[in-house]
C-alpha positions, -999 to 999 in steps of 0.1 A, spaced: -318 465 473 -346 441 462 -333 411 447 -348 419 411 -327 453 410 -296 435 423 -297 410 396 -303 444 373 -276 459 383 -253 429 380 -264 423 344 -256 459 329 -223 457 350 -215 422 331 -222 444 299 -199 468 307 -174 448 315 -179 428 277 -180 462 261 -143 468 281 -130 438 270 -136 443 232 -120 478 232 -90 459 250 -86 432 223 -92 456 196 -69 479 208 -43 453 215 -45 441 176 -21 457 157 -48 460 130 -69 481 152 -37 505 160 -26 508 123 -59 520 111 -60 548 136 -22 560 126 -32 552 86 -54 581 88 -35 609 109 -27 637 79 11 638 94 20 600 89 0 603 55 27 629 42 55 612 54 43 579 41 40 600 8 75 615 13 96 583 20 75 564 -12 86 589 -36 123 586 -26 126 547 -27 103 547 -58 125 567 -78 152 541 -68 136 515 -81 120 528 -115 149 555 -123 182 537 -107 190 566 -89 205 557 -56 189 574 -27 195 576 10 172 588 39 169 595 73 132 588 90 130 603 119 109 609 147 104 603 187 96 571 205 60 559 196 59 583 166 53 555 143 83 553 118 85 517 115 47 513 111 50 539 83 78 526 65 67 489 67 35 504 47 57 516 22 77 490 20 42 466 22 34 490 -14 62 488 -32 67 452 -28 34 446 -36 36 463 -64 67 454 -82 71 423 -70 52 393 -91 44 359 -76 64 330 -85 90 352 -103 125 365 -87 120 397 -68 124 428 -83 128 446 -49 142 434 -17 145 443 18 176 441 37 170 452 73 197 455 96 191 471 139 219 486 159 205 465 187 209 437 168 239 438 148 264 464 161 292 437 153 304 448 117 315 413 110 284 399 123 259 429 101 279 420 70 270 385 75 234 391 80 233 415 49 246 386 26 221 362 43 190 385 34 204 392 5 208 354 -5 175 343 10 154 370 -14 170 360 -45 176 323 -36 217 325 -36 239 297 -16 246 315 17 282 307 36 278 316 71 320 311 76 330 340 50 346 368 63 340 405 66 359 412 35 344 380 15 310 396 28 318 429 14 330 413 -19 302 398 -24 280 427 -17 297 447 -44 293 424 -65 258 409 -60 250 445 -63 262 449 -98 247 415 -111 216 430 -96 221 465 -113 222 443 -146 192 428 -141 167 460 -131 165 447 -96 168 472 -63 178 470 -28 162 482 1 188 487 28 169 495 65 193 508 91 171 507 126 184 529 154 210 542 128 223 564 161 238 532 175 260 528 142 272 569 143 283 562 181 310 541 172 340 560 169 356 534 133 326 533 112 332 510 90 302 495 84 282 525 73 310 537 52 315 502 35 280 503 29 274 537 15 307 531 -6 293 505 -20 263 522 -32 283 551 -49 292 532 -79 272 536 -106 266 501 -111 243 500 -79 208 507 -75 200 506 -43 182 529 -14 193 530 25 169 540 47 181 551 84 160 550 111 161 569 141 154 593 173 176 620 167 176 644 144 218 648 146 221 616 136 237 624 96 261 649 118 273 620 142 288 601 114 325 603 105 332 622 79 337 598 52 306 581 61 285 612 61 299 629 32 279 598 14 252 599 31 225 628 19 208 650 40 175 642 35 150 639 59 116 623 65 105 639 99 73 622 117 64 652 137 36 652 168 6 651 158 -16 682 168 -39 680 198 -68 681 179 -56 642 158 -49 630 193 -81 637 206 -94 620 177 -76 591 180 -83 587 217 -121 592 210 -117 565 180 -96 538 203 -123 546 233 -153 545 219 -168 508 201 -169 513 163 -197 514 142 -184 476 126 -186 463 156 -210 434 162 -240 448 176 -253 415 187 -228 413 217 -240 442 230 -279 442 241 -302 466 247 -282 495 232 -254 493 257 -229 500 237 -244 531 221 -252 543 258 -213 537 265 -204 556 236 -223 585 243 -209 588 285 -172 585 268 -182 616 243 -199 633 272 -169 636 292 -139 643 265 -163 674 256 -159 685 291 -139 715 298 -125 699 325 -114 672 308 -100 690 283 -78 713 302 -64 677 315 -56 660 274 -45 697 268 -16 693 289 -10 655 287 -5 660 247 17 689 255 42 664 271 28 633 254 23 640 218 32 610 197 1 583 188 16 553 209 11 575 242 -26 580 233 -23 543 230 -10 540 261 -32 560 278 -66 543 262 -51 508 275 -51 524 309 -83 541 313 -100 508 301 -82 492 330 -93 520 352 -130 515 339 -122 471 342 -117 479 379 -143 499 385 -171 478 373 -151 448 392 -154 469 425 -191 477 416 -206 440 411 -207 441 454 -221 471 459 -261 476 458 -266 512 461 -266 514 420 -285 495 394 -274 514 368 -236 501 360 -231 546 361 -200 529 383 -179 519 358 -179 546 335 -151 568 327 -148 596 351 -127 631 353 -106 607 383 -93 582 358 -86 606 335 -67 626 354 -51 592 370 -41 582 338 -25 612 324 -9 622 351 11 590 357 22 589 323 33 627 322 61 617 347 93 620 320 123 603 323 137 636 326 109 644 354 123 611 373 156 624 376 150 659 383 127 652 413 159 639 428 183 663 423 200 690 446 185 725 446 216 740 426 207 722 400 170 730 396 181 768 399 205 764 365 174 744 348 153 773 359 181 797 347 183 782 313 145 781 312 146 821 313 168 826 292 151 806 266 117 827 275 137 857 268 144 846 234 181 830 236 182 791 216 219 788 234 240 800 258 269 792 281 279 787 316 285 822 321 251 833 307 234 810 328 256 818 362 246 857 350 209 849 353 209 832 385 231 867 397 200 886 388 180 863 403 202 868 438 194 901 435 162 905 429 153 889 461 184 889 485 168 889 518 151 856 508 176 838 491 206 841 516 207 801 523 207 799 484 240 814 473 265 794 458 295 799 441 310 800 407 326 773 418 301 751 432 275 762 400 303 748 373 301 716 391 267 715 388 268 729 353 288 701 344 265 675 358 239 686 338 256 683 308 265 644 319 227 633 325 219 650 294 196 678 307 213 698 280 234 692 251 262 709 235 259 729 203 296 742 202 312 711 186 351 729 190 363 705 209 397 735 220 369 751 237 368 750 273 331 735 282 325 767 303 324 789 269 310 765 247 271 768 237 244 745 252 210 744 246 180 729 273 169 695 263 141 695 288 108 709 277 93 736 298 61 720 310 81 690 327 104 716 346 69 734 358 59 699 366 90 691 382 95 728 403 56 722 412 65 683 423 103 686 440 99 684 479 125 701 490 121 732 459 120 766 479 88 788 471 104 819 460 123 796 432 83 787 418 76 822 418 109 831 395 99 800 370 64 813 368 72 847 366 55 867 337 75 899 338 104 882 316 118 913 293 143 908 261 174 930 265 
């Protein structure tokens, strides 16, 4: 290449590595992230939802309480700290003692009762300026909270009580924090809110029953956005905004850029490839996730293109149908997936069992449901499944191994049931046990074909 191209070439490369480096740092500021979230419709209307619970806390003195739920990367924190970021702002005045505070508590954190009663009358002292003693006990802690809570109740003011991972609390087997708490709040000289935070939606039914009978069963859910939001927001996070500094960018790079990013989302190819990756993926932080990664992709592309001379276009380090599908399909490997790529082949079969059984319509079954599908499996094709018969026996083992990686969870809560009768339900989705059956090295063909097989009837 003559030395005037080369130099070319290395100059729009050197742009499109500055154009990849300011869609790094804007995605990696939280401001950047929060504005993308602050306008998907789902985390709108829970925002709305969880406001008009604490709001009518705080100007009617009703006490409330709340479970935000959601899965990982859903953004409940995000939304209740904008809430929370609201209502402060709002009812709080500056240089005047707060009318609403914040007490926020995490099962990480504090799982010691002792320790979480402590840190609830530090908050609590260090909003409304009160003398703190860190030696006082659980039950001075306690006494103090029920009655700091009345003083408070005198005065108008409200508490805020944030329970993160709430699940961690509901696995102990005594309690006693969340039912000192919630006692607390069911005196009519309270006026307070608690607002539990967590992953699963059994949480309320995990808690003893003293503790959840004060606990309501409200519920803010974050669902999954729909594909359509998460193409959106992946276009929005990939793509330089219309704020952004033009003057870094010359000659219309970044417009260019913009366009070759559109280009190929639009693509039916790569479409086919986000269809499925929000089908497994679906919460906002994953599109996060996979924006950060693609840009790397793109970084180390344009780094492997500044030696090479057979382009002086910079075309090299633009985003590709490879990355994409790079990208997605390293992050559609599940925890789930990870396990069940290792397992024996007796176990895949009772997956793929239970996987039928849900395709013909059934939300739970038991062992002997499941054992009766893979019979009619057997015999459906017993000339090439002779190495793949295994016994009662051998399939409640394998049953029962299942249950203990928590493939799939038990909806029969009598405990005088034996497990073998109870009701289960499949916690694995569908797509990652196609993914899986598709992936496994050792899965026999003629167990594919009874996964994928369309001819499923109802009885």
């Amino acid at each position: 290449m003559a030395p005037g191209l080369r130099k070319k070439a290395q100059q729009q490369v050197e742009k499109r590595k500055a154009i990849l480096r300011f869609l790094r740092r804007q995605l990696l500021n939280e401001g950047r992230g929060e504005s993308c979230r602050a306008t998907e419709s789902r985390s709108v209307e829970a925002a709305a939802a969880l406001e008009r619970l604490i709001r009518a806390t705080i100007e009617h003195g009703t006490n409330n309480s709340v479970l935000l739920v959601g899965a990982p990367g859903s953004g409940k924190k995000e939304v209740l700290q904008q809430v929370l970021d609201r209502l402060l702002e709002e009812f709080n005045e500056g240089g005047k003692s707060a009318t609403v505070g914040v007490v926020r508590l995490s099962g990480l954190l504090h799982s010691d009762e002792c320790g979480a009663m402590r840190e609830i009358a530090r908050q609590v002292c260090a909003t409304w300026g009160l003398s703190f003693l860190k030696s006082a006990s659980f039950s001075t802690n306690l006494r103090f909270l029920r009655e700091i809570l009345s003083e408070l109740d005198k005065g108008d003011k409200t508490v805020i009580f944030v329970l993160d991972c709430l699940d961690l609390y509901t696995s102990k087997q005594k309690q006693g924090l969340l039912y000192n708490l919630l006692d607390a709040l069911q005196g009519s000289q309270t006026q307070a809110a608690v607002v539990g935070v967590s992953n699963r939606h059994d949480c309320v039914e995990l808690m003893e029953k003293r503790a959840r009978s004060r606990f309501s069963y409200r519920k803010v859910v974050m669902a999954a956005p729909p594909a359509e939001e998460g193409m959106r927001v992946l276009k929005d996070l990939l793509c330089v905004p219309e704020g952004a500094p033009r003057g870094l960018f010359e000659g219309g790079e970044a417009d260019r850029f913009n366009e070759e990013v559109a280009a190929m989302l639009a693509s039916a190819e790569a479409r086919a490839v986000l269809d499925r990756f929000f089908k497994c993926n679906a919460t906002i932080h994953a599109v996060e996730q996979l924006v950060l990664g693609l840009i790397c992709s793109m970084d180390s592309a344009a780094r492997g293109s500044e030696g090479e001379t057979d382009s002086g276009d910079g075309s090299g380090s633009g985003l590709t149908l490879s990355m994409l599908k790079a990208c997605c399909g390293s992050m559609s490997v599940t925890t789930f997936m990870k396990q069940a790529l290792q397992m024996p082949i007796l176990d895949l079969i009772l997956l793929v069992a239970m996987q039928r059984l849900e395709m013909k319509g059934k939300k739970s079954y038991n062992f002997h449901h499941i054992y009766e599908e893979y019979q009619q499996m057997l015999a459906m094709n017993a000339t090439r499944l002779a190495n793949l018969s295994f016994g009662q026996e051998a399939a409640l083992e394998s049953y029962s191994r299942l249950l203990d990686q928590k493939f799939l969870m038990l909806t029969d809560t009598r405990r005088y049931v034996q497990q073998e009768f109870r009701l289960a339900s499949l916690l694995m989705m569908g797509i990652d046990l196609e993914e899986t059956i598709s992936r496994h090295p050792n899965c026999p063909e003629v167990l594919r074909q009874w996964l994928f097989r369309k001819n499923v009837h109802t009885r």
